[in-house]
PDB file with SEQRES, HELIX, SHEET and CRYST1 records, atoms N, CA, C and O in Angstrom:
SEQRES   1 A   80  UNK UNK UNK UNK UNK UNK UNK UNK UNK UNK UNK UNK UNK          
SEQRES   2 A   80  UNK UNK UNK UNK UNK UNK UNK UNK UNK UNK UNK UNK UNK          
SEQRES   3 A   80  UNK UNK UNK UNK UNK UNK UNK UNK UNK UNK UNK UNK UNK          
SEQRES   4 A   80  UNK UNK UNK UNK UNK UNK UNK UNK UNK UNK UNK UNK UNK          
SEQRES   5 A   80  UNK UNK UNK UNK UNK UNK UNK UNK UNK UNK UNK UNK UNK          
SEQRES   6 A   80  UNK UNK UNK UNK UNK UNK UNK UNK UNK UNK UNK UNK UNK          
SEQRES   7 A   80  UNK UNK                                                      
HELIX    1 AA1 UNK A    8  UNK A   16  1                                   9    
HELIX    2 AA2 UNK A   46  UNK A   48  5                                   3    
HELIX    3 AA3 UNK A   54  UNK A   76  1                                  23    
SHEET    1 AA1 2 UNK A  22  UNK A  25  0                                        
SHEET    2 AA1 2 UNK A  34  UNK A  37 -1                                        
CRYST1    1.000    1.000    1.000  90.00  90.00  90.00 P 1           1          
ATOM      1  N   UNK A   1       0.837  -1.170   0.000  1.00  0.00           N  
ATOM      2  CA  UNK A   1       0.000   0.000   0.000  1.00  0.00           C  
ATOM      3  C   UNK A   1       0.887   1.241   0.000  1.00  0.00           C  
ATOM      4  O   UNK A   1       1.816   1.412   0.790  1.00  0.00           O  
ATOM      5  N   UNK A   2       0.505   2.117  -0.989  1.00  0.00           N  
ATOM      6  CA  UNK A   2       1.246   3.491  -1.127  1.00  0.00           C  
ATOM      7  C   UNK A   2       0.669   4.322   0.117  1.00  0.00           C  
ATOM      8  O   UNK A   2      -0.493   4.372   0.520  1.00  0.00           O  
ATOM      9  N   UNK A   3       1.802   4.952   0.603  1.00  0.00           N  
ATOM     10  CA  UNK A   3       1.651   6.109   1.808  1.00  0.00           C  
ATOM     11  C   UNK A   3       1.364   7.692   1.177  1.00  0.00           C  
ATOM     12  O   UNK A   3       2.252   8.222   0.509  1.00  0.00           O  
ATOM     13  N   UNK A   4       0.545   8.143   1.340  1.00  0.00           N  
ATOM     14  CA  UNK A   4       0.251   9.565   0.992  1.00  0.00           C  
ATOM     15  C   UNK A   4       0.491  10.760   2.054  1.00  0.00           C  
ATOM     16  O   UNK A   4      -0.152  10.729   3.103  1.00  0.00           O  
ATOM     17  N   UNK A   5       1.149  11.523   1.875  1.00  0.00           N  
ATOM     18  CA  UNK A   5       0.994  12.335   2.958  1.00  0.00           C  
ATOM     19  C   UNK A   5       0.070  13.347   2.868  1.00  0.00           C  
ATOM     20  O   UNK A   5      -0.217  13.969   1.846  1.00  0.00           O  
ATOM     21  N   UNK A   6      -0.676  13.586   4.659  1.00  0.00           N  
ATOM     22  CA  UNK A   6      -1.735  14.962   4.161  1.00  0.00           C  
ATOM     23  C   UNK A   6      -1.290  15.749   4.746  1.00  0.00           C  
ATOM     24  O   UNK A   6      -1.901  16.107   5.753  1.00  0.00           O  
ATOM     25  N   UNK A   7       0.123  16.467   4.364  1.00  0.00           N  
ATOM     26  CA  UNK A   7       0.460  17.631   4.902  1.00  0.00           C  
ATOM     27  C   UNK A   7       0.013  18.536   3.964  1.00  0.00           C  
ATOM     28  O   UNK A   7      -0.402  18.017   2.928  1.00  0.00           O  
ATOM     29  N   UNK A   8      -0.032  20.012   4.038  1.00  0.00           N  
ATOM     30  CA  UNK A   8      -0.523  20.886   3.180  1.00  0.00           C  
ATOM     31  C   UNK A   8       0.230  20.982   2.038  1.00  0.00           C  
ATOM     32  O   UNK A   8      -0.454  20.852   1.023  1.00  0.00           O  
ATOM     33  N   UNK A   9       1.746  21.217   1.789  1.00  0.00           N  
ATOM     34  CA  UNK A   9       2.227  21.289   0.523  1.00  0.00           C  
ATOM     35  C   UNK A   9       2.551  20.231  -0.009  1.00  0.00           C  
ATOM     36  O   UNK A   9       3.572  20.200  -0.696  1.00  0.00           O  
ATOM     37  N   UNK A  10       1.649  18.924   0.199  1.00  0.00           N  
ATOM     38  CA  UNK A  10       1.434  17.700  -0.640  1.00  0.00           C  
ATOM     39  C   UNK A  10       1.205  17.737  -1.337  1.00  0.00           C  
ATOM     40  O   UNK A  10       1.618  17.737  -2.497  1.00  0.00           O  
ATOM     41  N   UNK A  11      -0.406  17.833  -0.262  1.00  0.00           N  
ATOM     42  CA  UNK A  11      -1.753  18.375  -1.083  1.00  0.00           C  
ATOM     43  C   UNK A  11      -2.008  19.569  -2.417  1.00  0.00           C  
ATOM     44  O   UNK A  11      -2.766  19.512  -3.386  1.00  0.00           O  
ATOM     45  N   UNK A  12      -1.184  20.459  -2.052  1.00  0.00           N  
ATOM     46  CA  UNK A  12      -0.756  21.431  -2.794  1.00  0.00           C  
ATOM     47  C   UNK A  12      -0.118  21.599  -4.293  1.00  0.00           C  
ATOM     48  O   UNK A  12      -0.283  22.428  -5.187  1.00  0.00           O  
ATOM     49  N   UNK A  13       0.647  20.486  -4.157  1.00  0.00           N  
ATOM     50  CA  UNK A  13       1.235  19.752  -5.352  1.00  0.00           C  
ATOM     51  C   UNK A  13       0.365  18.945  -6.114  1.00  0.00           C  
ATOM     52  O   UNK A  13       0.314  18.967  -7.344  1.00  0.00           O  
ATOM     53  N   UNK A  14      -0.164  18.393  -5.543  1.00  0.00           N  
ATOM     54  CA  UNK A  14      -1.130  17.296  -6.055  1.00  0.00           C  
ATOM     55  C   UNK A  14      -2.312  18.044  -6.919  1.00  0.00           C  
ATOM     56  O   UNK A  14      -2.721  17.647  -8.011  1.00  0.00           O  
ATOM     57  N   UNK A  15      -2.801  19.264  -6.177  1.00  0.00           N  
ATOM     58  CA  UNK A  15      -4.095  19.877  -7.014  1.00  0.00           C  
ATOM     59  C   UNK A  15      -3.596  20.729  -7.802  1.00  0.00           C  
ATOM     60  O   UNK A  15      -4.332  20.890  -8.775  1.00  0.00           O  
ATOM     61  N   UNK A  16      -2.190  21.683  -7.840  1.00  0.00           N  
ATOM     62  CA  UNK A  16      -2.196  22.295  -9.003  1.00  0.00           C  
ATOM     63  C   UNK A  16      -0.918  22.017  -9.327  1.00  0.00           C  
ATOM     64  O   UNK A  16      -0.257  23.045  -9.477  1.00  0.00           O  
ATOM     65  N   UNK A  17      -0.288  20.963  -9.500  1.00  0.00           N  
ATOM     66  CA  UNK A  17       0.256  20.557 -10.410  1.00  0.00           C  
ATOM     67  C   UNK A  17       1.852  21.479 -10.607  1.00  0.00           C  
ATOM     68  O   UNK A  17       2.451  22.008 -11.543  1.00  0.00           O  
ATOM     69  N   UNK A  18       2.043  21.309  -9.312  1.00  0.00           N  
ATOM     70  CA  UNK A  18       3.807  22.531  -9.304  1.00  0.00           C  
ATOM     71  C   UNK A  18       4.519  21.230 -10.063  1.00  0.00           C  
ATOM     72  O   UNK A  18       4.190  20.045 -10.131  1.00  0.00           O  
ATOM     73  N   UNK A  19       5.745  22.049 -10.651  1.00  0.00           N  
ATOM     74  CA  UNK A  19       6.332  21.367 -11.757  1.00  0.00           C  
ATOM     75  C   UNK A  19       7.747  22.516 -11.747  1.00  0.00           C  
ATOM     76  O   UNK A  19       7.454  23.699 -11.922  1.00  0.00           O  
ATOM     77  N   UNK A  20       8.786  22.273 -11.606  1.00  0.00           N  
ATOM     78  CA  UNK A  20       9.964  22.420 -11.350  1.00  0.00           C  
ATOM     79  C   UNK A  20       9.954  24.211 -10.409  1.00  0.00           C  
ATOM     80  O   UNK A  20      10.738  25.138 -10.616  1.00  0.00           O  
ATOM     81  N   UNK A  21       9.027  24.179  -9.610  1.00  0.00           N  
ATOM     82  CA  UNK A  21       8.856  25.199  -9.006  1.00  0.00           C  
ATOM     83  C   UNK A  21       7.558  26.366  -9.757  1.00  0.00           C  
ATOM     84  O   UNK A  21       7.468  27.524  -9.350  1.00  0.00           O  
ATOM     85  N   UNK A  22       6.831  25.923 -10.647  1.00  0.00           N  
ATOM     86  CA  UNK A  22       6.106  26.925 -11.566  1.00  0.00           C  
ATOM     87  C   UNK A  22       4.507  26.270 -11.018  1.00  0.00           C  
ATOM     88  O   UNK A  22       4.511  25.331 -10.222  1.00  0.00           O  
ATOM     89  N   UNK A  23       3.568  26.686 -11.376  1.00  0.00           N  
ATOM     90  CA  UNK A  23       2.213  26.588 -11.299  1.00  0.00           C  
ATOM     91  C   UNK A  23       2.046  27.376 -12.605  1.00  0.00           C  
ATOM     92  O   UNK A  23       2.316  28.541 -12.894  1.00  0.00           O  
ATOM     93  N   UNK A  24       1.342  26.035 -13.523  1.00  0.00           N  
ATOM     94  CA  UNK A  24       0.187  26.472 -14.906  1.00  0.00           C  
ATOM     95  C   UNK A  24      -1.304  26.680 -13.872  1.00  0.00           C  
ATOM     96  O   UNK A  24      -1.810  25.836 -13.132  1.00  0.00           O  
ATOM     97  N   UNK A  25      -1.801  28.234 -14.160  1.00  0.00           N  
ATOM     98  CA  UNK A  25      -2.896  27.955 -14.102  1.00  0.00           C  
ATOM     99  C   UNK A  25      -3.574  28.789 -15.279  1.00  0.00           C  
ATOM    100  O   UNK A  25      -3.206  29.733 -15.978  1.00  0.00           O  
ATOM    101  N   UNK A  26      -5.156  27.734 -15.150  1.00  0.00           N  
ATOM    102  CA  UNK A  26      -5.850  28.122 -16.830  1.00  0.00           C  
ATOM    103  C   UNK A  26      -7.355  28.416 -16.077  1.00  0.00           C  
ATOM    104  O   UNK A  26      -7.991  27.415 -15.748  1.00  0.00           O  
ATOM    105  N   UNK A  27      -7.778  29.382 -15.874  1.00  0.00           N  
ATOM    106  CA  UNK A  27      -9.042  29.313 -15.725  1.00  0.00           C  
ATOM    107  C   UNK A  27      -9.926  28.740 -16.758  1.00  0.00           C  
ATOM    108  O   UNK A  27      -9.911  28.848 -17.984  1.00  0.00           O  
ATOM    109  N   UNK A  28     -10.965  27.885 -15.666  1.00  0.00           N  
ATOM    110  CA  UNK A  28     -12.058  26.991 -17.323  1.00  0.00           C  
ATOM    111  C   UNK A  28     -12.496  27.782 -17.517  1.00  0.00           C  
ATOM    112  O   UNK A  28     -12.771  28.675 -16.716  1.00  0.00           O  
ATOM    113  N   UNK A  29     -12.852  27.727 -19.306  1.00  0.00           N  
ATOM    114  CA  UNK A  29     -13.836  28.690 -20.194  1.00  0.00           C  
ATOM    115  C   UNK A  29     -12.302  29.464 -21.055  1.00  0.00           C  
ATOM    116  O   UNK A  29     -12.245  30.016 -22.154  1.00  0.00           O  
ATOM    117  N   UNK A  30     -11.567  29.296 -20.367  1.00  0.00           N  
ATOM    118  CA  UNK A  30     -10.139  30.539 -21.575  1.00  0.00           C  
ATOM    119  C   UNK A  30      -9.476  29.961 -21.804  1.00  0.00           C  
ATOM    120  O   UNK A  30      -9.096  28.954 -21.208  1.00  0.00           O  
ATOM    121  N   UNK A  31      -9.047  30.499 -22.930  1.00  0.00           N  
ATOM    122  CA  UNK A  31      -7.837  29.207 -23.643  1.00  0.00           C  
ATOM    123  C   UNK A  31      -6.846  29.815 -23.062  1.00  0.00           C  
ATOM    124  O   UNK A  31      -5.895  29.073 -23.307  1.00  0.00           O  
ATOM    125  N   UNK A  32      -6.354  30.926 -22.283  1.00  0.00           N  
ATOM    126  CA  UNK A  32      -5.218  31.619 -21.600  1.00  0.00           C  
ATOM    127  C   UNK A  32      -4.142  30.903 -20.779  1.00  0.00           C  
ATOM    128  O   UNK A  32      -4.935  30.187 -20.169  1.00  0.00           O  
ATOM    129  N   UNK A  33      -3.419  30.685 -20.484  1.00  0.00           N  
ATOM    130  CA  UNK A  33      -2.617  30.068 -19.413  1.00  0.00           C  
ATOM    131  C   UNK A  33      -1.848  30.604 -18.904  1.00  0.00           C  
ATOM    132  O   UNK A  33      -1.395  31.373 -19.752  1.00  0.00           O  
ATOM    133  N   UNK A  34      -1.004  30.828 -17.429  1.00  0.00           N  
ATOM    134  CA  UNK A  34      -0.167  31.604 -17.103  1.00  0.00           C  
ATOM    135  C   UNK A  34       0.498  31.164 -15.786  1.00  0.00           C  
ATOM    136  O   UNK A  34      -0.005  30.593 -14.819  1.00  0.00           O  
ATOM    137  N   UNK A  35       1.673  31.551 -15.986  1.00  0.00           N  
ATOM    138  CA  UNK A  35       2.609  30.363 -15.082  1.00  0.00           C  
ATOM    139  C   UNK A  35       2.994  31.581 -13.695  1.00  0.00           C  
ATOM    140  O   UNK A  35       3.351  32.753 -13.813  1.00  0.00           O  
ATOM    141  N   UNK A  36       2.779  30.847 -12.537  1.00  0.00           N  
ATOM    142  CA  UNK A  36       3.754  31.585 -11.353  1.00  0.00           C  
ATOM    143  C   UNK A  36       4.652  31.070 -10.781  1.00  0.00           C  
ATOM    144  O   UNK A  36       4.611  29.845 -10.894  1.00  0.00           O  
ATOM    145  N   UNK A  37       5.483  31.445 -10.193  1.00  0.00           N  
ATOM    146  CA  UNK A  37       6.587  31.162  -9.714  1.00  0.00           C  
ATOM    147  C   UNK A  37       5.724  30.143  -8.068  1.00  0.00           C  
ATOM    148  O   UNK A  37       4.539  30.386  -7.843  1.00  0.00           O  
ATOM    149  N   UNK A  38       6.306  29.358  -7.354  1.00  0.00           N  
ATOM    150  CA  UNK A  38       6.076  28.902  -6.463  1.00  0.00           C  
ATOM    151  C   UNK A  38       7.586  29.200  -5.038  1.00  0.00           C  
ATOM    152  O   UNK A  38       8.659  28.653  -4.783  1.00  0.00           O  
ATOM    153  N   UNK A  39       6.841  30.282  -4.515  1.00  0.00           N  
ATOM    154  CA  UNK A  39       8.139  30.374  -3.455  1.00  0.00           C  
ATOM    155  C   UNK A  39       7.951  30.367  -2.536  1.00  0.00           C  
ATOM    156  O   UNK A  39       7.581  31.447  -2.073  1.00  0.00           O  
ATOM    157  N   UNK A  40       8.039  29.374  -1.737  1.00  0.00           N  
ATOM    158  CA  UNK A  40       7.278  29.742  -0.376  1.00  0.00           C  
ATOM    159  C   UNK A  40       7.933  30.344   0.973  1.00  0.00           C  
ATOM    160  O   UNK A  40       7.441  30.270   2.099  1.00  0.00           O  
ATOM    161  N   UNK A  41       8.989  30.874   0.657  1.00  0.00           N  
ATOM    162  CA  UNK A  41       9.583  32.345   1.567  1.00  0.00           C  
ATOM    163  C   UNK A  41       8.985  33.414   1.256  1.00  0.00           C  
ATOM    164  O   UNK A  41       9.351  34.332   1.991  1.00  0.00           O  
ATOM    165  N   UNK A  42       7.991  33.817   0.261  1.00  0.00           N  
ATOM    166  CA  UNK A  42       7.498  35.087   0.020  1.00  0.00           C  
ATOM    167  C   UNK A  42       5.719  34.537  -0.262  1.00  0.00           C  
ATOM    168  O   UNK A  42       4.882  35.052  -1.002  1.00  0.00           O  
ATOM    169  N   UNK A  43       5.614  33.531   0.486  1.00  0.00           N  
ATOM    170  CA  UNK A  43       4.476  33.604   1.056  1.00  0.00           C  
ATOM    171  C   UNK A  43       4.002  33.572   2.392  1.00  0.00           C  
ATOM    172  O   UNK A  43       4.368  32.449   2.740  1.00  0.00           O  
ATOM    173  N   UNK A  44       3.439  34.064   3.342  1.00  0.00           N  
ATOM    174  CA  UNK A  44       4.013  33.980   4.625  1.00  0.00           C  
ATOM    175  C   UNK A  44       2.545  33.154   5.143  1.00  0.00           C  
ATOM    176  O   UNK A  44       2.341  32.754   6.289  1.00  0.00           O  
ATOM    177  N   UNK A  45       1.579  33.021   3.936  1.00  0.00           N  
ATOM    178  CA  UNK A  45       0.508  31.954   4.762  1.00  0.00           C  
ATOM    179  C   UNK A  45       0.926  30.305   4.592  1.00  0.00           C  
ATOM    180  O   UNK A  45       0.779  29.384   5.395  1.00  0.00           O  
ATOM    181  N   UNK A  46       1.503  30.310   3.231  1.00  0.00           N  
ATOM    182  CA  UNK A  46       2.111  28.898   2.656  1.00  0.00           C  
ATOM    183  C   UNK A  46       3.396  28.784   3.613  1.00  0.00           C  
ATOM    184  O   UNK A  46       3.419  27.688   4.174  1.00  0.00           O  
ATOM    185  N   UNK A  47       4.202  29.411   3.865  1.00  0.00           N  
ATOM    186  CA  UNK A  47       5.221  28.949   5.039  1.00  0.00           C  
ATOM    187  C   UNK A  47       5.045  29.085   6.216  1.00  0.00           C  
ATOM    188  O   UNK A  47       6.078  28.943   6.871  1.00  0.00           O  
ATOM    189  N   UNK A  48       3.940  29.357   6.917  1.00  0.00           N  
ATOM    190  CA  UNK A  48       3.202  28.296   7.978  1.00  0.00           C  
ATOM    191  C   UNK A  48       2.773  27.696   8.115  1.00  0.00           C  
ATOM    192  O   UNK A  48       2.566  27.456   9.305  1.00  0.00           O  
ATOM    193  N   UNK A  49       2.293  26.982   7.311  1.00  0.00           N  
ATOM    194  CA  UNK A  49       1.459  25.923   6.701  1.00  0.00           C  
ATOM    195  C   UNK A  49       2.089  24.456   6.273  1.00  0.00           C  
ATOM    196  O   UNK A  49       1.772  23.302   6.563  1.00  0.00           O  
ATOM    197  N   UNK A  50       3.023  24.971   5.533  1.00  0.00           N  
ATOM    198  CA  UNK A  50       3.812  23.992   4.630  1.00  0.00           C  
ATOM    199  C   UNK A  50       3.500  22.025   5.290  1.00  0.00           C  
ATOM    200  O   UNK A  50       3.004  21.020   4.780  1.00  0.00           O  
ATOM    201  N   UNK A  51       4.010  22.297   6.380  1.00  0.00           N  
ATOM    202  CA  UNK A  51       4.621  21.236   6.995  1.00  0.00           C  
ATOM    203  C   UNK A  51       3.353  20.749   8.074  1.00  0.00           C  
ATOM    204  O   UNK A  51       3.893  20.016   8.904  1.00  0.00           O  
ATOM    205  N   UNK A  52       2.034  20.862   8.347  1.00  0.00           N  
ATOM    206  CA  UNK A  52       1.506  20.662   8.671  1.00  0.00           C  
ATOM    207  C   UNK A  52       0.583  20.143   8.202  1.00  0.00           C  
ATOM    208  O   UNK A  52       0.457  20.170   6.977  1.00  0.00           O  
ATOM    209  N   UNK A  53      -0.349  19.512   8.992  1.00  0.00           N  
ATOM    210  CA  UNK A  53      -1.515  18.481   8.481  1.00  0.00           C  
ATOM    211  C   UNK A  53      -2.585  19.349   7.896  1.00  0.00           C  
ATOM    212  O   UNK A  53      -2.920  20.462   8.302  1.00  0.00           O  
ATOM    213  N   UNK A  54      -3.119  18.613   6.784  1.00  0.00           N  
ATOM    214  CA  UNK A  54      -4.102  19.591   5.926  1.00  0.00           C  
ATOM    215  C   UNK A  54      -5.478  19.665   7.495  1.00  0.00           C  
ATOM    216  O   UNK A  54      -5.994  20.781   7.424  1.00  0.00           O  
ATOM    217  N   UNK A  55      -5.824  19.216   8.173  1.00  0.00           N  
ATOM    218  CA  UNK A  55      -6.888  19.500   8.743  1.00  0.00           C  
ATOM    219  C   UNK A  55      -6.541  20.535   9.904  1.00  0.00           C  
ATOM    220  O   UNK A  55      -7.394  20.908  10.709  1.00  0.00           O  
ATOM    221  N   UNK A  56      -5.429  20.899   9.918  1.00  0.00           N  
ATOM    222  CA  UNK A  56      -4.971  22.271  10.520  1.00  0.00           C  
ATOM    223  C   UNK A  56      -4.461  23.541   9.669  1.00  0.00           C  
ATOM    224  O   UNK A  56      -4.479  24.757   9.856  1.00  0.00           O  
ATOM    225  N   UNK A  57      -3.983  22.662   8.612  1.00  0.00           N  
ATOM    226  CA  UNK A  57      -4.248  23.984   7.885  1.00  0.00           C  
ATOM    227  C   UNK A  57      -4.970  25.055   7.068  1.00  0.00           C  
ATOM    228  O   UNK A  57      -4.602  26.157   6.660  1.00  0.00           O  
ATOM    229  N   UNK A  58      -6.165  24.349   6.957  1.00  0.00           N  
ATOM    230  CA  UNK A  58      -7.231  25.013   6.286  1.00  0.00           C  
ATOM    231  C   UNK A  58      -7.696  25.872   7.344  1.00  0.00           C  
ATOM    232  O   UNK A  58      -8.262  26.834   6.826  1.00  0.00           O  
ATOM    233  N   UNK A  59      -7.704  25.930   8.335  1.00  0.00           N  
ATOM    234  CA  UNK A  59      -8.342  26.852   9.030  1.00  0.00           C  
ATOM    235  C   UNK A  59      -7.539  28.580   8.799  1.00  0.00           C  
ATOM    236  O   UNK A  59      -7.894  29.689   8.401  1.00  0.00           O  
ATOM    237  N   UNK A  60      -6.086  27.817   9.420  1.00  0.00           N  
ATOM    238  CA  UNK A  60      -5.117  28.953   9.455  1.00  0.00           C  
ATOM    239  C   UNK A  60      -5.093  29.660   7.911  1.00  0.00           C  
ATOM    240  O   UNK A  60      -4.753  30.841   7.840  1.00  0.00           O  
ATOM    241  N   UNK A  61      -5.394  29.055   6.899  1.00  0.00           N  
ATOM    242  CA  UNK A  61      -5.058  29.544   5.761  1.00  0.00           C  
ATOM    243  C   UNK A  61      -6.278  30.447   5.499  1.00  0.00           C  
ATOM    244  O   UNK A  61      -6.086  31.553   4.993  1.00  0.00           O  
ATOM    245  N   UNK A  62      -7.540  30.033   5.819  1.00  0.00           N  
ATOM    246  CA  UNK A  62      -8.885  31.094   5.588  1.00  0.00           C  
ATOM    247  C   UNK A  62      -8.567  32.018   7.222  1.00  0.00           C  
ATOM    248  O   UNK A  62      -9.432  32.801   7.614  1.00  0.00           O  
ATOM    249  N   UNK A  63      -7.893  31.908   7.650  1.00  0.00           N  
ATOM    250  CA  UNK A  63      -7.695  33.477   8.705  1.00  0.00           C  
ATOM    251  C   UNK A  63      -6.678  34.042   7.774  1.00  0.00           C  
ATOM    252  O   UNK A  63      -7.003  35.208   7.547  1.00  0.00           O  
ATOM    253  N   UNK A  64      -5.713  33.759   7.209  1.00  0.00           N  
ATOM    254  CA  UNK A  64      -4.871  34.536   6.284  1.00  0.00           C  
ATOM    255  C   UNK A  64      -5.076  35.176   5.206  1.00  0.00           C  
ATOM    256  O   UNK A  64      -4.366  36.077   4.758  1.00  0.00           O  
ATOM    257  N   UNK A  65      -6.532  34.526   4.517  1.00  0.00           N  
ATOM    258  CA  UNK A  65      -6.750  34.820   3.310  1.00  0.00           C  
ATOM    259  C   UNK A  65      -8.028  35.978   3.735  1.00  0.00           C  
ATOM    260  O   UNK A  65      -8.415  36.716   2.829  1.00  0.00           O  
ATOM    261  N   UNK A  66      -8.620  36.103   5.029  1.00  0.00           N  
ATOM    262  CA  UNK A  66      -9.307  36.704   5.772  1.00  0.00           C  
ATOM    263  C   UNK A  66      -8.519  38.132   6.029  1.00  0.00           C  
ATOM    264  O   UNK A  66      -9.129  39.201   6.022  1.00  0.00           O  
ATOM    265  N   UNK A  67      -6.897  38.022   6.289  1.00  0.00           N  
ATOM    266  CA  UNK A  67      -6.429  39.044   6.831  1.00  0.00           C  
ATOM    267  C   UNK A  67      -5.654  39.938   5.641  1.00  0.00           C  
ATOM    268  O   UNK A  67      -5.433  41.145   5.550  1.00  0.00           O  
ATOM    269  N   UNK A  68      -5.305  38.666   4.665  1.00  0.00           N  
ATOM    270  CA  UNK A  68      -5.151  39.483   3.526  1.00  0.00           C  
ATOM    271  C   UNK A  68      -6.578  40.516   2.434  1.00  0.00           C  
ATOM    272  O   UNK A  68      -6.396  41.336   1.534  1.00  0.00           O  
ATOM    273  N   UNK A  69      -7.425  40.179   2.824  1.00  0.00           N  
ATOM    274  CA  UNK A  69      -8.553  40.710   2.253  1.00  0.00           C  
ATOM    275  C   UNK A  69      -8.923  41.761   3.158  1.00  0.00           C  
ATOM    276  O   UNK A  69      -9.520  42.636   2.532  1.00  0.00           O  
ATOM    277  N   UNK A  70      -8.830  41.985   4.177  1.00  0.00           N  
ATOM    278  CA  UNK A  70      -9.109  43.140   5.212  1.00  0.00           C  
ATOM    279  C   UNK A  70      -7.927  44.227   5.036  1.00  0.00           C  
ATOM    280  O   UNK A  70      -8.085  45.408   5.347  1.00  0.00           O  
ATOM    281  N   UNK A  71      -6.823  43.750   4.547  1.00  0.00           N  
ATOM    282  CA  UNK A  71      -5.762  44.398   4.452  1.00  0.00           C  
ATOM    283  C   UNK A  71      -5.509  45.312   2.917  1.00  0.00           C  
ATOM    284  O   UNK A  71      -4.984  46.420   2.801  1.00  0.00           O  
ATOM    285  N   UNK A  72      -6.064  44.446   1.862  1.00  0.00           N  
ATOM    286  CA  UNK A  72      -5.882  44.726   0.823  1.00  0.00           C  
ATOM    287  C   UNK A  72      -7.480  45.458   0.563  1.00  0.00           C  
ATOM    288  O   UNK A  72      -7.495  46.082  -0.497  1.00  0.00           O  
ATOM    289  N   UNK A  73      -8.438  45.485   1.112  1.00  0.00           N  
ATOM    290  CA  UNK A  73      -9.649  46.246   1.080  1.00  0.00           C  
ATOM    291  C   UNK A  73      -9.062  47.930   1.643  1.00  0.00           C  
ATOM    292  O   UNK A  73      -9.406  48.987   1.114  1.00  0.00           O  
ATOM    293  N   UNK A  74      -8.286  47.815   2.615  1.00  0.00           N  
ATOM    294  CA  UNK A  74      -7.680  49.318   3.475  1.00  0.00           C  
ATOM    295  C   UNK A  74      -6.975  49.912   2.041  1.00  0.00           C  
ATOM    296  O   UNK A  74      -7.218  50.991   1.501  1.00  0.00           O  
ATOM    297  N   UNK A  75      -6.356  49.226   1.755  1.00  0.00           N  
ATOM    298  CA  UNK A  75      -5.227  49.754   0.513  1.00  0.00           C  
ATOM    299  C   UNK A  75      -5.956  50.284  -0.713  1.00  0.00           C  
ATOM    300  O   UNK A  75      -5.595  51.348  -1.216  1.00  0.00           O  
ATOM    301  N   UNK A  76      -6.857  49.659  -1.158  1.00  0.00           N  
ATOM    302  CA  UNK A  76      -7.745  50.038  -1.968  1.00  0.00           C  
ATOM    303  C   UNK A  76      -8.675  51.323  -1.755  1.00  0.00           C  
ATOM    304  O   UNK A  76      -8.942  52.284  -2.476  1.00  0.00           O  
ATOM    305  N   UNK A  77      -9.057  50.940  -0.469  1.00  0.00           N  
ATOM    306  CA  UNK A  77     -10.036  52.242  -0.540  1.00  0.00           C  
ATOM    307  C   UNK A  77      -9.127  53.743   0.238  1.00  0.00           C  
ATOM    308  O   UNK A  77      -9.693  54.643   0.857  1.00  0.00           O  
ATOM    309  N   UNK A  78      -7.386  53.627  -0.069  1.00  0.00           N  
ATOM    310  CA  UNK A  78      -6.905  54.802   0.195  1.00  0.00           C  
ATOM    311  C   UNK A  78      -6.503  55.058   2.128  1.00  0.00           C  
ATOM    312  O   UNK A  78      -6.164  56.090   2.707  1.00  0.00           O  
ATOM    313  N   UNK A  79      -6.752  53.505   2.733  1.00  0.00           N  
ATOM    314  CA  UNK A  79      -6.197  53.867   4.480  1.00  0.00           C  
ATOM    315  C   UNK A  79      -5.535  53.264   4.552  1.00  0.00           C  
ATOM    316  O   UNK A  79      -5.923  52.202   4.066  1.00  0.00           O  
ATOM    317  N   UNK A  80      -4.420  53.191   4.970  1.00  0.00           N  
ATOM    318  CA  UNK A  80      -3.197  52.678   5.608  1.00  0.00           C  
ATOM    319  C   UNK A  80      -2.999  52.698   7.040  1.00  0.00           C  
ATOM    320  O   UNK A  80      -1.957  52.256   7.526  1.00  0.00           O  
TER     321      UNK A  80                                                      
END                                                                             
């Protein structure tokens, strides 16, 4: 029996498909495609995360993606 791990940047690999450090992503419906870099020192929700079990990290990751949206809403509407 194959061992899977459910740490988060398994999982991570597994759904979008990192490939020598890059992520293709294609939104369905566009023929567009466009590659990002994968670094996870200049992500600071993915490098707390990394190494932990996916059922702890989903939480922490929607408070991050929570704090980045509260943060990036200030910036937008001109408060710092």
């Amino acid at each position: 029996m194959m061992y899977h791990s459910w740490k988060y940047l398994s999982l991570i690999q597994d759904v979008f498909g990192i490939k020598n450090n890059k992520i293709t992503y294609k939104e369905d419906g566009k023929s567009e495609t466009f590659e990002l870099d994968f670094e996870e020192h200049k992500d600071d929700i993915l490098t707390k995360n990394l190494f932990i079990g996916f059922h702890e990290a989903g939480p922490n990751v929607t408070k991050g993606l929570e704090e980045w949206t509260r943060e990036y809403n200030k910036i937008s509407q001109g408060q710092n």
